[in-house]
FIFIVO-519008 format. One record per residue (C-alpha): residue in one letter; x, y, z. Coordinates in steps of 0.001 Angstrom, whole numbers, plus 500000, padded with zeros to 6 digits. Layout:
<recs>
+---+--------+--------+--------+
| r |     px |     py |     pz |
+---+--------+--------+--------+
| A |      X |      Y |      Z |
...
+---+--------+--------+--------+
</recs>
This chain:
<recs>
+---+--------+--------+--------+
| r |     px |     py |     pz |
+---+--------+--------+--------+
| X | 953222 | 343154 | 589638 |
| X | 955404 | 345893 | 591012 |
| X | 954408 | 349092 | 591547 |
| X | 956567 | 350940 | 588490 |
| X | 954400 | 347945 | 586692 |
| X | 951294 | 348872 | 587940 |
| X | 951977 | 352731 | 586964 |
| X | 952883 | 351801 | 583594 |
| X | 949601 | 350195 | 583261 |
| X | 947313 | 352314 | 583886 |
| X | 949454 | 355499 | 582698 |
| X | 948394 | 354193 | 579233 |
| X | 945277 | 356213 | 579434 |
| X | 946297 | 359527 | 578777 |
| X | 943564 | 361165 | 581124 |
| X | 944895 | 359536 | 584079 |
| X | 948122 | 360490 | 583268 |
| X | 947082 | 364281 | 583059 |
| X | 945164 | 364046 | 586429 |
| X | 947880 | 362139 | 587906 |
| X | 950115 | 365024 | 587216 |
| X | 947593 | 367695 | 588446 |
| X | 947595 | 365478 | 591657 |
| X | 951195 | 365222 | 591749 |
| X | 952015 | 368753 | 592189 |
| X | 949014 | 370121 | 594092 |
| X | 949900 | 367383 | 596890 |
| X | 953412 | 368352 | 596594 |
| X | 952338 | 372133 | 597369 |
| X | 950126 | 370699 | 600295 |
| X | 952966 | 369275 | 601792 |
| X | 955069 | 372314 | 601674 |
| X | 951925 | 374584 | 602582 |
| X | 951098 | 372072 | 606040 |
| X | 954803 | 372149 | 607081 |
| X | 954127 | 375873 | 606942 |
| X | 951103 | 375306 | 609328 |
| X | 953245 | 373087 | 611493 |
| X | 956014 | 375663 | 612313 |
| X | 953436 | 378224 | 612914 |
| X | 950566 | 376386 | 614839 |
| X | 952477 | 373468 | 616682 |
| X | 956125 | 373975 | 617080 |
| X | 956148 | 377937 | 618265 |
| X | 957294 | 377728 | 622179 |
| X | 954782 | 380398 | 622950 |
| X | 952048 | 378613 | 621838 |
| X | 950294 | 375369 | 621794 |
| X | 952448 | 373552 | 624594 |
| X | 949710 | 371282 | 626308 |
| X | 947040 | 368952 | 624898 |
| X | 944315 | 371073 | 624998 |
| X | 945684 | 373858 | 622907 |
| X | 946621 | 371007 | 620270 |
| X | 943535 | 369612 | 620171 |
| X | 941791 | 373465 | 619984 |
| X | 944222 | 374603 | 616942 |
| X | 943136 | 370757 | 615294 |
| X | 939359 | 371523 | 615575 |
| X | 939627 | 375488 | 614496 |
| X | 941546 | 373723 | 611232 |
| X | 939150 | 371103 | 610451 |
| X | 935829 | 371920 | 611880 |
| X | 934665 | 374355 | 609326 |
| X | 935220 | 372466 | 606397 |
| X | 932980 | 369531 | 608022 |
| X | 930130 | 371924 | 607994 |
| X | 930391 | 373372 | 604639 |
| X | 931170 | 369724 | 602798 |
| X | 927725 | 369478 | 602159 |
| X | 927986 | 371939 | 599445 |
| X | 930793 | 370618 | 598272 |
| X | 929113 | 367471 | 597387 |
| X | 926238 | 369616 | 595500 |
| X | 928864 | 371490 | 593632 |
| X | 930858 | 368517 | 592332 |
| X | 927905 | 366386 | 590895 |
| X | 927245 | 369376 | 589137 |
| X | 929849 | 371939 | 588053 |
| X | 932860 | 370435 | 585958 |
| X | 935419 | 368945 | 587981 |
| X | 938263 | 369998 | 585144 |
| X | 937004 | 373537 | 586436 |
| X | 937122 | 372830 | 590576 |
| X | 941029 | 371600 | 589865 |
| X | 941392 | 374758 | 588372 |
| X | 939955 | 377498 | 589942 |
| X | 940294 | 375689 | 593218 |
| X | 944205 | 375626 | 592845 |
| X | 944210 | 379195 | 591680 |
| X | 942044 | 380228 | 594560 |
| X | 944317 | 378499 | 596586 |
| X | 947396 | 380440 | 595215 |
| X | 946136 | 383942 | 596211 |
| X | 944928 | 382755 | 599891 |
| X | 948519 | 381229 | 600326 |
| X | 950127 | 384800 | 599122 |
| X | 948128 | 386800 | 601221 |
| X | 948948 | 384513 | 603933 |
| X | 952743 | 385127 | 603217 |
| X | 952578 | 388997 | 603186 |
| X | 950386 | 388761 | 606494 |
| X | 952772 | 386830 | 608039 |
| X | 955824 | 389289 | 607360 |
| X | 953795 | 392806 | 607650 |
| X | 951511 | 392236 | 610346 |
| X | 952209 | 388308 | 612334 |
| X | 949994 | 386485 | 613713 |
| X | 946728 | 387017 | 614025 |
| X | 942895 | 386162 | 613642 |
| X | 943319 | 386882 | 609726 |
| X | 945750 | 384236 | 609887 |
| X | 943997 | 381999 | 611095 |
| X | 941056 | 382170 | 608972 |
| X | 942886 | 382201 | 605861 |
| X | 944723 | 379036 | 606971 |
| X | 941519 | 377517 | 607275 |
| X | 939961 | 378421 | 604010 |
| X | 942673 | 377225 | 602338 |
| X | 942590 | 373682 | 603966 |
| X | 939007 | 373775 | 603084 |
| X | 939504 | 374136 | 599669 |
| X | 942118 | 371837 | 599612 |
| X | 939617 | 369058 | 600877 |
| X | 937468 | 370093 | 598156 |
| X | 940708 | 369492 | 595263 |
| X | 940568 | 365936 | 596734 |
| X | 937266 | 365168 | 596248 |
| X | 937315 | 366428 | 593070 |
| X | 940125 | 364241 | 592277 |
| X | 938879 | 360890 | 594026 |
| X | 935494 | 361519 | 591953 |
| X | 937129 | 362137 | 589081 |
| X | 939257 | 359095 | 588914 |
| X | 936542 | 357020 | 587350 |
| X | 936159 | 358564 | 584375 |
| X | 940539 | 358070 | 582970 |
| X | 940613 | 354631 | 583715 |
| X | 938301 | 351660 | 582789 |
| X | 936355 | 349860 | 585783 |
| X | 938871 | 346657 | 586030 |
| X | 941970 | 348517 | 586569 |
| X | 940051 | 351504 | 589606 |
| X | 941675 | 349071 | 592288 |
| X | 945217 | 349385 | 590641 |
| X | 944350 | 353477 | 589816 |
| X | 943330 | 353629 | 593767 |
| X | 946493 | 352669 | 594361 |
| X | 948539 | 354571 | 592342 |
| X | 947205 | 357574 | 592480 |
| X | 946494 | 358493 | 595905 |
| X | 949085 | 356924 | 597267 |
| X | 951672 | 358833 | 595313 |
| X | 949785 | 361713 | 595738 |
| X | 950907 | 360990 | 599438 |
| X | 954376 | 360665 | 598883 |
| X | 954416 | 363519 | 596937 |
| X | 953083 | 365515 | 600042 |
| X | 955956 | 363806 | 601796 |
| X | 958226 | 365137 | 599108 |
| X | 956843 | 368959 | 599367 |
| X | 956592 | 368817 | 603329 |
| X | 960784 | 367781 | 602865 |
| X | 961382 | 370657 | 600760 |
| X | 959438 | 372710 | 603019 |
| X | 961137 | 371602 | 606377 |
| X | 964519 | 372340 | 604593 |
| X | 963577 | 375417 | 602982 |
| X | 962934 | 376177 | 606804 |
| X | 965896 | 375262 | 608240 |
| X | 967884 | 377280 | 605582 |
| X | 965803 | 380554 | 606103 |
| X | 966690 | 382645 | 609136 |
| X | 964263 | 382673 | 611961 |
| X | 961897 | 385834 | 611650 |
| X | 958644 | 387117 | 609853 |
| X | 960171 | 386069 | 606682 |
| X | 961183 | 382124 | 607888 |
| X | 956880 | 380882 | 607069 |
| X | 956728 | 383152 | 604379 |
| X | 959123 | 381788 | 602372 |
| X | 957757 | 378365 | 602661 |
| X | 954136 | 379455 | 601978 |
| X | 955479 | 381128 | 598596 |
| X | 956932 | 377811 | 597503 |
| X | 953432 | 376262 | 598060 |
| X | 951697 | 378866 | 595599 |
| X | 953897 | 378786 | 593107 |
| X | 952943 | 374603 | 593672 |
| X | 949474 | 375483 | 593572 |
| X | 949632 | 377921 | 589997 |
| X | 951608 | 375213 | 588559 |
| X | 948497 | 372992 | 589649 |
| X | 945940 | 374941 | 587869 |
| X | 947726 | 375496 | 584956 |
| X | 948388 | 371672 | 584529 |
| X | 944077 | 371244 | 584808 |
| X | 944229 | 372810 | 581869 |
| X | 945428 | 369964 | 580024 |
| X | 942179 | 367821 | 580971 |
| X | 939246 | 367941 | 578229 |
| X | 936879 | 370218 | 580167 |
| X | 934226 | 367193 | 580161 |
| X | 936625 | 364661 | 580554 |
| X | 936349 | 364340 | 584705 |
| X | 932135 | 364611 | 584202 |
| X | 929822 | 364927 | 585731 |
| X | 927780 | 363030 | 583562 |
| X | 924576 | 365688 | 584162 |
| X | 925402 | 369329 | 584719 |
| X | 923198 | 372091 | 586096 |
| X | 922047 | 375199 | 584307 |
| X | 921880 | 378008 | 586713 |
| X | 918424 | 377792 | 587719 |
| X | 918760 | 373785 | 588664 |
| X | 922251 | 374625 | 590276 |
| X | 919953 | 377315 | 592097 |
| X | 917378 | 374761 | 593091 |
| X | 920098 | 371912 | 594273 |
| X | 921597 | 374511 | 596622 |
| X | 918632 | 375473 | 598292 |
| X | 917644 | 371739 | 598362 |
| X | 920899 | 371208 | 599906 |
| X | 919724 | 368781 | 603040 |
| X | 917337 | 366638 | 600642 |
| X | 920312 | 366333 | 598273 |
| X | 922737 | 364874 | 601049 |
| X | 920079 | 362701 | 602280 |
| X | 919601 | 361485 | 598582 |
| X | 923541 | 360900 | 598867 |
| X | 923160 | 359178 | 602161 |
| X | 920488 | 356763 | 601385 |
| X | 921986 | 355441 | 597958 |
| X | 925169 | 354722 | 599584 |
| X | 922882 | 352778 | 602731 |
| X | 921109 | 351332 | 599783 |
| X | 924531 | 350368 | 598561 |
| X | 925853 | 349295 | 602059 |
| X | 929304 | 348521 | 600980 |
| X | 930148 | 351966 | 600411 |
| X | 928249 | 353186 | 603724 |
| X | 930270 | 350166 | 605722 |
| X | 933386 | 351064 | 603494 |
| X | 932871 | 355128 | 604983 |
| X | 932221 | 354526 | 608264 |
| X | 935529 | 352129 | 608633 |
| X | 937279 | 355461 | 606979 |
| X | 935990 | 357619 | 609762 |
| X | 936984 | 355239 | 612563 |
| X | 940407 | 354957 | 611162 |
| X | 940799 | 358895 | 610920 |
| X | 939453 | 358821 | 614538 |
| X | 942557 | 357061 | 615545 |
| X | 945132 | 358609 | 613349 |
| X | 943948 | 361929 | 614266 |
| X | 944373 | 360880 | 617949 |
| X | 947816 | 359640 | 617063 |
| X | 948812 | 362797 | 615666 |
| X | 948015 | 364559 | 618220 |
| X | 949573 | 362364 | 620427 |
| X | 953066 | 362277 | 617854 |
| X | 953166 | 366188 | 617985 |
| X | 953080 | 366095 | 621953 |
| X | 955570 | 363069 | 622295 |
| X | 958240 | 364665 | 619610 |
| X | 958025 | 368240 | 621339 |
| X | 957712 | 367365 | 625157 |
| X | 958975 | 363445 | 625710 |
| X | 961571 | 362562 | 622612 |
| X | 963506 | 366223 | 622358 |
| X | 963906 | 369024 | 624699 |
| X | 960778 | 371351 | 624547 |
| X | 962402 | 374659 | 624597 |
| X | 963739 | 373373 | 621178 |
| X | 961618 | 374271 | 618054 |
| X | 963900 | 372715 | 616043 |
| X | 964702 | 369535 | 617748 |
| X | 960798 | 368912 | 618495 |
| X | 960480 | 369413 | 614374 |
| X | 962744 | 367105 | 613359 |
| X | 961374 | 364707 | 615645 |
| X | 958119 | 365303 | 614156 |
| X | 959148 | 364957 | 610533 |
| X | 960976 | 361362 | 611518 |
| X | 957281 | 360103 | 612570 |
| X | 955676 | 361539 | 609572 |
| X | 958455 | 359958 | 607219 |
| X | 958282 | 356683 | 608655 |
| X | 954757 | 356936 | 609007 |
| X | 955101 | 357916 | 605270 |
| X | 957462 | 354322 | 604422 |
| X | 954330 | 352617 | 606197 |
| X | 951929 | 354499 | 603534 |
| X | 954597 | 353877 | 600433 |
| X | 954950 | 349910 | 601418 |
| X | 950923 | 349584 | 601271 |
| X | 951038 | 350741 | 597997 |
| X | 953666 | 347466 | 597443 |
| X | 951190 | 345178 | 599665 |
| X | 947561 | 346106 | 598249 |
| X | 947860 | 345073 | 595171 |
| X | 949662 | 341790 | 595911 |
| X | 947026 | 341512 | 598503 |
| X | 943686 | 341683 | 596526 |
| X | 945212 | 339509 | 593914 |
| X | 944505 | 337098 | 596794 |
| X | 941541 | 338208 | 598988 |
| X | 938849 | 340325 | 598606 |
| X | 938757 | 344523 | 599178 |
| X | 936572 | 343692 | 602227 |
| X | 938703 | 340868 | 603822 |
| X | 942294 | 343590 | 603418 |
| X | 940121 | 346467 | 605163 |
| X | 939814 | 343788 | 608557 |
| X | 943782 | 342641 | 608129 |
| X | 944722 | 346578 | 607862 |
| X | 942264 | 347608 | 610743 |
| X | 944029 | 344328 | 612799 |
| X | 947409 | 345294 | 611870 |
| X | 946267 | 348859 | 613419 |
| X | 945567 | 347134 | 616711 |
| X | 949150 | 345786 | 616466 |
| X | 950621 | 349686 | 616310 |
| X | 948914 | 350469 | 619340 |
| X | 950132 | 347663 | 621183 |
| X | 953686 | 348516 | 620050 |
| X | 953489 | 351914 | 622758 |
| X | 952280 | 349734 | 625546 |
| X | 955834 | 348748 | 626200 |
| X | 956724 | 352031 | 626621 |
| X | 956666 | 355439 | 625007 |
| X | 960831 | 355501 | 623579 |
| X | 961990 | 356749 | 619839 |
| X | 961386 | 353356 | 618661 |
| X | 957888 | 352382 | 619830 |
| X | 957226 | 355756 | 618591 |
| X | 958371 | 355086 | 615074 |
| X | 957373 | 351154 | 615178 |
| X | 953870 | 352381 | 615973 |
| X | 954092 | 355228 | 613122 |
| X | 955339 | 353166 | 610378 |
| X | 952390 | 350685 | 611246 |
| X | 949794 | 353628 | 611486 |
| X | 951171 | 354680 | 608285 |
| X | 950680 | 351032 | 606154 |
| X | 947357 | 350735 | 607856 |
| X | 945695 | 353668 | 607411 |
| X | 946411 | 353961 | 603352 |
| X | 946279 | 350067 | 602415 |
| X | 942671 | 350544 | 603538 |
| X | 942343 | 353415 | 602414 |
| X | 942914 | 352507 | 598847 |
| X | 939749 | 349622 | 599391 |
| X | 938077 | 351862 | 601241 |
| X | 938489 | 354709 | 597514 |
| X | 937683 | 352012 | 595362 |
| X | 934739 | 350520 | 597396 |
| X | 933094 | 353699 | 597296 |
| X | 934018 | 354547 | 593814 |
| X | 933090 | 350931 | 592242 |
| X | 929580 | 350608 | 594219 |
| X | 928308 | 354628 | 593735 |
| X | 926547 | 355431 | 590902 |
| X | 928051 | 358634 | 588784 |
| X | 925584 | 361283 | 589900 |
| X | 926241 | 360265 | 593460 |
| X | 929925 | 359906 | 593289 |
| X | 930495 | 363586 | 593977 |
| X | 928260 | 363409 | 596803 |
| X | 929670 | 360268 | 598380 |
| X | 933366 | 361986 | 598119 |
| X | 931878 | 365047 | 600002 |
| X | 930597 | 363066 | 602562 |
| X | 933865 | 361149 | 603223 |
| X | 935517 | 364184 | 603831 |
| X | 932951 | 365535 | 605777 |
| X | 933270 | 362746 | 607768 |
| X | 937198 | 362479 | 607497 |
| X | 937316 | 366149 | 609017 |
| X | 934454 | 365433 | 611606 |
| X | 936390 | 362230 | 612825 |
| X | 939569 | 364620 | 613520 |
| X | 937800 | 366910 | 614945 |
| X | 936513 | 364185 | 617544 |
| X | 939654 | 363045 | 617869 |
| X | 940708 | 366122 | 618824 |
| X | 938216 | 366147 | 621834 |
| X | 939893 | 362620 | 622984 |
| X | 943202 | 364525 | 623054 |
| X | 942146 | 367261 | 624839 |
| X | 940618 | 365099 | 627499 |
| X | 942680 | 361733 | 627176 |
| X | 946116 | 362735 | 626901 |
| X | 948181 | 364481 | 629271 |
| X | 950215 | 367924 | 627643 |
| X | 953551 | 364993 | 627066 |
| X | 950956 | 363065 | 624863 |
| X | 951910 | 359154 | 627093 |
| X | 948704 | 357750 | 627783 |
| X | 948534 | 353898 | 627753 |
| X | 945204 | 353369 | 628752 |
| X | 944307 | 355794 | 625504 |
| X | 946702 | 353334 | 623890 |
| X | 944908 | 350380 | 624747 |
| X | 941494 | 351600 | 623936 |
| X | 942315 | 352542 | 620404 |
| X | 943518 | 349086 | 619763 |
| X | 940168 | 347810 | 620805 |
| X | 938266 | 350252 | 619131 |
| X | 940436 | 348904 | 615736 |
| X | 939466 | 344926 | 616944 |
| X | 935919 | 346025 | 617277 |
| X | 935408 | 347921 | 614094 |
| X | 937545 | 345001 | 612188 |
| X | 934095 | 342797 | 613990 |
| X | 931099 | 344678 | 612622 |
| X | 932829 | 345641 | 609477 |
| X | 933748 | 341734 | 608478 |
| X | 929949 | 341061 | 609554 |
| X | 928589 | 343502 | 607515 |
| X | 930559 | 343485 | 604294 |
| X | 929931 | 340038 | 603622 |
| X | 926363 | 340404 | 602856 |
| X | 925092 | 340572 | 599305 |
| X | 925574 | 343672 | 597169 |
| X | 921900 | 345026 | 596675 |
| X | 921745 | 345928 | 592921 |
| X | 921366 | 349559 | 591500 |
+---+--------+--------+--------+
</recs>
C-alpha cells in the first residue's frame, strides 16, 4: 500500500483524524519554535563555537525534563489526555510570547534560558500524551499502520515549520526583533493547537481510570513506587523494555550526530564567521536527514508486511552502522548528507516498531507511564550523548574513531536486541 493509502485507511476513524490534526500543527509550531532555539543557542558567533559549549547548551535543554518525566507519567495515566493537548499547548503559547518580548526588551539572558527549557519540557510532555493516546482512535490491527502515519508526519510537519521558520529568518533583519518574530509564529502554532484539542471528546484519548483529587494526591506522593510499577510491567512485558532500551541507544547516537552535524556545518562545511552559511548548512542535514525519516514511512509498512516489528528494529539498527561507516571515508558535504539521510531512515523506521511495540504489549493504565519513561529516557540518552561530544569530538566535530565506535555500538545493540526479542511474549 502507499502511504496516501495507508492515510486514507486509518483516517476513517474520525478520532484519529482529529488527533492527527492536533499533531499536525503543534509539530509544525515545534519546528518553527526549535529553529528559533537554533539561531539563538548554536549559530550566534559569540557563543557556542567549540564542542564543549554544544554539548553544555544540549544538556541545560534536555536534562531537566529527564528528571521531572516521572511525573509526567503519573499525570497522564490519570488526568485526561484531551486536557494535557490542551492546556499544554496553551501553556506553551504564553512561555513562547514571553520568550519573544524578552528577547526584544531585555536579550539574552538566564530568563531565557529557563523559559526555553520549560517549554521543551512541556513539549515532551504533548508527545507523550499523543503517543499514549493513539490507542484509543484506531482499532489494535491497524496501530502499526497509525505508528506510521502519525508520527512520522508529525515529523515532516516539524520539517515544514522549521522551513518556514528558517525563511521567516532570513527575511527578518538581523536584531532583537530577527528570533522574535519566529517565536511569534510558533505561538500562534501552538493556540491553533489547543484550540483544535477541543474537537476530541474529552474521554475519547482515556485514561481508562481517572483520579479524584485525593488518589491524584496519593499517586504523586507515591511517585517512585508508581514508576517502579511502570518499570516492572514493561520487564514483565520484555518486548516493550527491549523495544525502550533499543530507543535510548539509538537517541544516544543521533544525539551524538547532532552534535557532531552542528559542529561540521558551522566550522568544517562553511566558513565559521558566517551565521548564515553555517545555517543553511545545518538545515541541508536536517532536510535530508528529514527525506531519510519521510522514505521510512514508504519502507515500514512494506517491510512488516514481510518480517516481523522485531526483525525491522535489527535491519534499521544495521543500516545505522552503514551511516557511520559512510564518514570514515572522509568528513566532505556528501558523506555528511549520505550519513544524514541514513541516520534519518534509521532512526524513525524503528522508531515506528519501537511506538507500536510499546503501545501493543502495555496495558492501558501503564501506557502513560511507559510513554513517560521513553522520554525520560529519550532526553537522558541526549543528554549522555552530549557528554561523548564534549569529550569525543574535537570543536570541528571530525572524529573517526567516534565514528567507528558508534557503528559498533549499532552492530552490538542489533546482537542483544535480536537475542532478546525472540523469546516468548509472557502473557498479561
Amino acid at each position: 500500500m502507499s502511504v496516501w493509502s495507508d492515510l486514507r485507511g486509518v483516517a476513517v476513524h474520525a478520532g484519529f483524524r482529529k488527533l492527527f490534526t492536533v499533531r499536525l500543527v503543534s509539530q509544525t509550531g515545534d519546528g518553527a519554535f526549535q529553529v528559533g532555539l537554533a539561531t539563538l543557542f548554536f549559530f550566534n558567533p559569540e557563543r557556542l563555537a567549540t564542542a564543549a559549549d554544544v554539548a553544555a547548551a544540549f544538556a541545560v535543554l534536555l536534562l531537566p525534563f529527564t528528571l521531572v518525566g516521572p511525573w509526567a507519567g503519573v499525570l497522564l495515566d490519570r488526568w485526561r489526555r484531551r486536557q494535557v493537548l490542551m492546556v499544554g499547548n496553551a501553556i506553551r503559547v504564553v512561555l513562547t510570547l514571553v520568550l519573544a518580548t524578552l528577547m526584544v526588551t531585555v536579550g539574552v539572558g538566564p530568563a531565557v534560558y529557563v523559559l526555553s527549557l520549560v517549554t521543551l519540557g512541556v513539549n515532551r510532555f504533548l508527545l507523550s500524551a499523543l503517543s499514549a493516546g493513539l490507542p484509543r482512535v484506531v482499532p489494535p490491527d491497524e496501530l502499526l499502520i497509525a505508528n506510521t502515519i502519525s508520527p512520522t508526519f508529525g515529523a515532516v510537519a516539524a520539517g515544514v515549520g522549521a522551513g518556514a521558520g528558517f525563511v521567516a529568518g532570513l527575511l527578518t533583519p538581523a536584531g532583537p526583533a530577527h528570533d522574535a518574530v519566529v517565536l511569534i509564529g510558533a505561538a500562534l502554532l501552538f493556540a491553533a493547537a489547543s484550540a483544535l484539542a477541543l474537537r476530541l471528546g474529552p474521554d475519547e484519548l482515556g485514561p481508562t481510570h481517572r483520579a479524584d483529587a485525593a488518589e491524584l494526591r496519593r499517586e504523586l506522593s507515591h511517585l517512585v513506587h508508581g514508576l517502579a510499577e511502570g518499570v516492572r510491567h514493561l520487564v514483565a512485558r520484555r518486548t516493550p523494555a527491549a523495544a525502550l532500551g533499543v530507543m535510548a541507544v539509538h537517541r544516544f547516537i543521533y544525539g551524538a550526530m547532532l552534535i557532531a552535524s552542528i559542529l561540521l556545518s558551522r566550522n568544517v562545511l562553511s566558513d565559521p564567521a558566517d551565521t548564515d552559511a553555517g545555517l543553511t548548512m545545518f538545515a541541508t542535514v536536517l532536510a535530508v536527514s528529514g527525506a531519510g525519516f519521510a522514505l521510512a514511512v514508504v519502507l515500514t509498512p512494506f517491510a512488516t508486511q514481510r518480517m516481523l516489528p522485531r526483525t525491522w528494529i535489527v535491519v534499521c539498527l544495521a543500516t545505522g552502522a552503514i551511516g557511520q561507516l559512510v564518514l570514515l571515508a572522509g568528513v566532505s558535504r556528501v558523506t555528511v548528507l549520505a550519513s544524514a539521510g541514513l541516520l534519518g531512515l534509521t532512526a524513525q523506521g524503528a522508531k515506528i516498531a519501537v511506538d507500536t511495540i510499546v503501545q501493543r504489549d502495555t496495558d492501558d493504565e501503564f501506557r502513560g507511564r511507559a510513554f513517560a519513561l521513553y522520554d525520560m529516557l529519550y532526553n537522558a540518552a541526549f543528554v549522555g550523548a552530549a557528554a561523548l561530544g564534549a569529550v569525543a569530538l574535537p570543536d570541528t566535530g571530525e572524529s573517526p574513531a567516534t565514528f567507528l565506535g558508534l557503528a559498533v555500538l549499532y552492530l552490538v545493540t542489533a546482537l542483544v536486541y535480536r537475542t532478546v526479542s525472540s523469546r516468548p511474549v509472557p502473557a498479561t
